[in-house]
Phi, psi and omega in degrees: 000133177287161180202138162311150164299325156286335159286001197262323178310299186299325197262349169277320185283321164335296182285002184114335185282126206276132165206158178227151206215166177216114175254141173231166202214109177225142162064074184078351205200121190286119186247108148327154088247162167260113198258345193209143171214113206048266183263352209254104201259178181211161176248166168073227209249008169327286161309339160302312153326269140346315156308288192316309185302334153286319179277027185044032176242138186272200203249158165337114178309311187296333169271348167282323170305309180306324185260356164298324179299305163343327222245319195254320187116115172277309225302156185288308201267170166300323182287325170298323172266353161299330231267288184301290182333294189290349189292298198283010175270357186278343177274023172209006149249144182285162181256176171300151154298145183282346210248353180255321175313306191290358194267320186295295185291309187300306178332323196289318174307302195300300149346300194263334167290315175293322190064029168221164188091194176201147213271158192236146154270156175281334186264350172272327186303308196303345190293288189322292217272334180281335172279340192207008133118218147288329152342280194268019159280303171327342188252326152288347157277324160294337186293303172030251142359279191287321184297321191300318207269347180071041195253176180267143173287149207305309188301332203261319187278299170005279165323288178315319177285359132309303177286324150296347190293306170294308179298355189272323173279356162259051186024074167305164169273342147222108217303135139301349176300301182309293182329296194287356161247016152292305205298305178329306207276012179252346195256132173245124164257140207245143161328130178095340167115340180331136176250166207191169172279151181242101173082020182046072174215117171282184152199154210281152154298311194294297211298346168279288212280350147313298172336287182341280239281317187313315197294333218286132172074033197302298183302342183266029180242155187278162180293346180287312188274016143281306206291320171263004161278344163290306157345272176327297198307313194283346156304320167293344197262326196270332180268002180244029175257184215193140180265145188242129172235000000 
């Protein structure tokens, strides 16, 4: 059965349960919180909870009406419920960075001189960035970027360079070592493992998965057809790097 928060508050103490409240009084209308429920204090509307859940009660038509405004927005006008909306969406996304904005806006300028890729929004960024931190606006805005510019992403040369690594290890008669330190000079790696461009310098994607395919199955190969197959790769690689300014 629903209840006000202040009968429920009368009726917890009534029974022995120590609880502490703090009432304000804004645009008209009296706002609760329960800041203590025996021993145990709380913040926000945390305790408000923490009550209902002891005493079994569920929250209020007025308090159900209160957080749909929260959620949607009163105002008479549209501009009044954008308004409400957005206050409350700004307290559970974090905002931008001046160095996550300009990372946001260059992607788009590229999107839109190219007419490839797709545009970052400030509010997917902003999802984005409470879900994967500054990291992962940055890294999504660089997938971006470089896909709009038709380059490889740091993680996809990652990849590759894993995988010569495993052909390297079944020890060929011809090293992969020159290849995986051609690939290096394109990946810069950040604290935390985050991958990133390196010394602004790209390389096309097709001319990496050229690469691959050639590379594929490196170790089953006799050594004269390792020797033109390194060769070929690492030529497909050197034509397909490209300066980013």
């Amino acid at each position: 059965m629903a209840m006000k928060m202040e009968d429920l508050i009368q009726l917890a103490m009534a029974r022995g349960l120590e609880v502490q409240y703090t009432k304000t009084y804004e645009n008209g209308w009296t706002r609760i919180r329960v800041t203590m429920v025996g021993s145990v204090k709380y913040k926000d509307s945390a305790g408000n909870t923490a009550l209902r859940e002891k005493m079994g009660h569920d929250l209020s038509p007025a308090e159900k009406k209160s957080r749909r405004e929260a959620n949607t927005g009163t105002g008479i006008s549209a501009k009044e419920s954008g308004y409400q909306r957005s206050l409350h969406k700004r307290k559970s996304a974090p905002k931008l960075t001046k160095t996550e904005r300009n990372a946001i806006a260059k992607n788009n300028r590229m999107v839109k001189k190219t007419g490839k890729g797709s545009k970052m929004s400030y509010a997917k960024a902003r999802k984005l960035k409470a879900e994967r931190g500054h990291w992962g606006v940055l890294d999504q805005a660089q997938r971006h970027y470089l896909e709009a510019l038709g380059l490889a992403y740091p993680y996809y040369i990652e990849s590759f360079i894993d995988f010569l690594n495993g052909e390297e290890n079944y020890g060929p008669e011809i090293s992969l070592e020159n290849i995986i330190s051609y690939l290096e000079g394109f990946v810069k790696r950040r604290k935390g493992g985050a991958l990133g461009v390196k010394n602004s310098r790209g390389i096309k994607h097709d001319n990496v998965k050229r690469a691959w395919e050639t590379l594929y199955n490196y170790h089953q190969m006799e050594e004269e057809e390792m020797k033109r197959a390194n060769a070929n790769a690492l030529r497909i690689l050197k034509e397909g790097k490209v300066e980013i300014r």
